[in-house]
N, C-alpha and C positions, 0 to 999 in steps of 0.2 A: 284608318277610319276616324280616328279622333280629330284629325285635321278638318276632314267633310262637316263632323258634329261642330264642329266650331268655328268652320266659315256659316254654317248652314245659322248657329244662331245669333253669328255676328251682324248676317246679314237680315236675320227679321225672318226666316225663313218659317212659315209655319208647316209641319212634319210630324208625321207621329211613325216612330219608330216599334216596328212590330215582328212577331212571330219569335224565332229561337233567341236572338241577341236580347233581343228585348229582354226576356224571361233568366237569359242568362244575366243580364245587368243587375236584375233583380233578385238573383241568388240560387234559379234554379239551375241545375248543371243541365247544359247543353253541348252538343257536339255538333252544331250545325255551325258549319263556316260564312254562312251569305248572310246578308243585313238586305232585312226589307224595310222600307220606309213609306208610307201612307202620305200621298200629297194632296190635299184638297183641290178637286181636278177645276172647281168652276169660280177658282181664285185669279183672276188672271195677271194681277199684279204681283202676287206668291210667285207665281209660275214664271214670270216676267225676270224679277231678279234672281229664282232659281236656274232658268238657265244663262243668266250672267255669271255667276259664280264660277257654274260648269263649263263656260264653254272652250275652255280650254281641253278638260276632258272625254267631251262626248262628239260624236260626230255629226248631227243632228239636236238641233234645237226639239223638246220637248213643248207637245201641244195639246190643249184640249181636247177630248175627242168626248161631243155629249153624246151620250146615252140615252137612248131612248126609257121611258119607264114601264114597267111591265103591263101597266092599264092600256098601254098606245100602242106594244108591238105589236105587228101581225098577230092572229091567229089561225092557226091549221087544223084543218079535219081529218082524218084517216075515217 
């Protein structure tokens, strides 16, 4: 994982690493094994050289998907 952390900021990559590793980085003890990483989805030039980095790795290019905001989505009656 430390190789991903340092392509990721060799390349500019902006990321905010979160949940157990985070907290474990930081001193609290965790037993959780996954790294989650937060990418700013409506970056498209982040996202751009993020999956340059990867594409070795993943098998599918990684894509924006907008979100609607809760003011816009449907609403349903029961």
């Amino acid at each position: 994982m430390n190789e991903l952390i340092l392509a990721l900021n060799a390349a500019g990559i902006r990321y905010l690493l979160v949940g157990g590793q985070a907290m474990r980085l930081t001193g609290m003890p965790r037993f959780s094994m996954d790294w989650d990483f937060f990418i700013p989805p409506r970056d498209g030039k982040n996202l751009a050289r993020l999956n340059e980095i990867l594409q070795d790795e993943i098998d599918v290019p990684l894509v924006v998907h907008v979100l609607r905001s809760f003011r816009t989505a449907p609403t349903f009656s029961f």
